[in-house]
C-alpha positions as CSV (number, residue, x, y, z in Angstrom):
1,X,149.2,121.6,188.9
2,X,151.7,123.9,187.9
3,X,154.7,125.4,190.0
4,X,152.9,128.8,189.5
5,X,149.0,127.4,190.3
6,X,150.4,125.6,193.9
7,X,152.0,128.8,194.8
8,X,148.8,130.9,194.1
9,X,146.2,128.4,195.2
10,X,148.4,126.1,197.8
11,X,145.0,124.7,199.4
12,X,142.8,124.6,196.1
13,X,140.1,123.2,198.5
14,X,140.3,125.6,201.4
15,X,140.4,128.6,198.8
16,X,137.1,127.1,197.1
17,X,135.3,126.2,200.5
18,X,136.1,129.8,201.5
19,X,134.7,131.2,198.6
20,X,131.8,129.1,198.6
21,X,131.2,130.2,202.5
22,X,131.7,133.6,201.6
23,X,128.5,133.6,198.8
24,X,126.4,131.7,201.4
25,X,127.0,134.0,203.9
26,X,126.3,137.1,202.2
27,X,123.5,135.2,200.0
28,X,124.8,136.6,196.5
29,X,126.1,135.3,193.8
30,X,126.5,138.9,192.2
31,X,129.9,139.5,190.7
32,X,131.4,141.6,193.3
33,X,130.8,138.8,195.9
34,X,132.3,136.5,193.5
35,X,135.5,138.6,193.1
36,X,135.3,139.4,196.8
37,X,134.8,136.0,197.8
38,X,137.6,134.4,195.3
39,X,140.5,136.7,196.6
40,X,139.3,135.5,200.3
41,X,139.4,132.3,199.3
42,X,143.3,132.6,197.5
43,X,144.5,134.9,200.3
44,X,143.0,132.2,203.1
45,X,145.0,129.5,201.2
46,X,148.0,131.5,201.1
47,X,147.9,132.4,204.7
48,X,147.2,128.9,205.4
49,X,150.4,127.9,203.6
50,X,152.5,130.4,205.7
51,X,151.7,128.1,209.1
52,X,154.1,125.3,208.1
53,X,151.7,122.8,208.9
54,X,153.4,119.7,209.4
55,X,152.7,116.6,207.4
56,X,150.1,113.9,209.0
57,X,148.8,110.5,207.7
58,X,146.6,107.9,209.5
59,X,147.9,104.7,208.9
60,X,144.9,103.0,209.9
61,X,141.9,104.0,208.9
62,X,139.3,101.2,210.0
63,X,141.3,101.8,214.1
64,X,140.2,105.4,213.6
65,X,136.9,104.5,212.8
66,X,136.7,102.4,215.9
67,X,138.1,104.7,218.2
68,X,135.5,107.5,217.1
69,X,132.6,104.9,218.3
70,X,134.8,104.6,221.7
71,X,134.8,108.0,222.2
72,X,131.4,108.5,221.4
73,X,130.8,106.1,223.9
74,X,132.6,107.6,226.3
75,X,131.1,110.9,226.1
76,X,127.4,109.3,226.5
77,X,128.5,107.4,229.5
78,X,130.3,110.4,231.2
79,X,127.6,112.7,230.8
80,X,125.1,110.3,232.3
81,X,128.0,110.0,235.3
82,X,128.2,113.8,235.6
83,X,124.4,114.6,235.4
84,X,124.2,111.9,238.4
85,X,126.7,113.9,240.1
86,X,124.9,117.2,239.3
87,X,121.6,116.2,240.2
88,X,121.7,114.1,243.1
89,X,121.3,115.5,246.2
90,X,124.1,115.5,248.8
91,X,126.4,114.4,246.2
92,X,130.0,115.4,246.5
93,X,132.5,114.9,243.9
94,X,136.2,114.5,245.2
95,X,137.3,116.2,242.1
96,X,141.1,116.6,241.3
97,X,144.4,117.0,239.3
98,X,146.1,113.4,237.6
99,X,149.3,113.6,235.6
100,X,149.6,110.7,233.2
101,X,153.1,109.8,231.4
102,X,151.9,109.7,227.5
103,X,154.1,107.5,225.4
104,X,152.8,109.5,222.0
105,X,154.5,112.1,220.4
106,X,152.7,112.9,217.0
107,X,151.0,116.4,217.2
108,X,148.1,115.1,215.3
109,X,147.2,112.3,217.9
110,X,147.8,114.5,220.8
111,X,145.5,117.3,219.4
112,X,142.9,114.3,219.0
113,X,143.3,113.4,222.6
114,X,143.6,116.7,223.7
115,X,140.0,117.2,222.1
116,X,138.8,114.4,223.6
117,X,139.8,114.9,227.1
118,X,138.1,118.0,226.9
119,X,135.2,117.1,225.5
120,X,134.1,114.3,227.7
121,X,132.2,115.7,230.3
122,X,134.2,115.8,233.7
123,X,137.8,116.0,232.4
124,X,139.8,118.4,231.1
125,X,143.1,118.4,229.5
126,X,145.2,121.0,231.7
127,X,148.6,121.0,230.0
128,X,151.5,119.1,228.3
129,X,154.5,118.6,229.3
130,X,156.4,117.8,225.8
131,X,159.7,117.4,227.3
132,X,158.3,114.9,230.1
133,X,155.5,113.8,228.0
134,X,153.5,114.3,230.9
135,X,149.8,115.4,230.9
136,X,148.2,117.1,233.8
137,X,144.2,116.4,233.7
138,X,141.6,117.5,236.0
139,X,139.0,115.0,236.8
140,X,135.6,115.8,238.1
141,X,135.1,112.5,239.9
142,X,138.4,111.2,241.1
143,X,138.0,108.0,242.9
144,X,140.6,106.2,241.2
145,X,143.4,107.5,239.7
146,X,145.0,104.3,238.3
147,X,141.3,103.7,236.5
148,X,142.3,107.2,235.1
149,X,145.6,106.1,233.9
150,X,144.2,103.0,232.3
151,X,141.5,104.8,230.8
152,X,143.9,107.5,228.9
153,X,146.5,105.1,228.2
154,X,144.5,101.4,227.4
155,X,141.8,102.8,225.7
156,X,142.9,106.2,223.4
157,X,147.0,106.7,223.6
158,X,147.2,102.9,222.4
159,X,144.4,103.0,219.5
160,X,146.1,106.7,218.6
161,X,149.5,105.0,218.3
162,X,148.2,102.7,216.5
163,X,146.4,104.8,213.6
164,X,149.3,107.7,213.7
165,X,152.3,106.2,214.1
């Protein structure tokens, strides 16, 4: 691509899934839509471009893989554990606040963690200490915080190190 084409269309992809979103959304292919579409596509690309996004690359592709299926896992098994908690009568969960000491440091695994923390039922990620490289959870059923710890760090920070740095 040309100096003057990357400038204009920085994310040729992003521009052209925009535009292609825009027609199916409006169900037209009229040429009004088209124009319409195309300059929210360029302008999305070009905004896009402005946030600096910094540079990522898995370095192990068959580990991410692997740790997709271990967090799908994961979230099966934790929302069977919640919906026990939920439904059984009596039930009280001793639920609470864990800060774990994360060794990793690239943006993209942390957002990956971040989204997985969340996402499993029963946890969520609270906040992130960058400085400390401490993050605060919060745990529906907190029996065992070490289990907690291992669980974070054993099972996702060391596959995430792994594929990202």
């Amino acid at each position: 691509m040309s100096a003057i084409t990357r400038r204009v269309l920085p994310y040729p992809l992003l521009s052209v899934f925009l535009l292609i979103m825009w027609l199916l959304l409006n169900q037209s292919l009229s040429p009004g839509h088209l124009i319409l579409g195309s300059i929210i596509g360029v302008a999305g690309g070009l905004a896009t471009s402005s946030l600096q996004i910094p540079s990522g690359r898995v370095r192990n592709l068959h580990l991410l893989v692997q740790f997709a299926f271990i967090v799908l896992y994961d979230i099966i098994r934790s929302n069977i554990a919640v919906s026990r908690i939920v439904l059984t009568p009596g039930r009280v969960a001793k639920s609470g606040f864990l800060t774990v000491k994360l060794n990793i440091r690239n943006e993209y695994a942390l957002a990956i963690l971040a989204c997985v923390v969340t996402s499993t039922p029963g946890t969520v990620w609270v906040n992130f200490d960058s400085a400390k490289g401490e993050l605060l959870l919060h745990v529906l059923d907190l029996v065992d915080e070490d289990e907690w710890t291992d669980l974070i760090k054993n099972r996702y920070e060391r596959l995430l190190k792994e594929i990202f740095e």
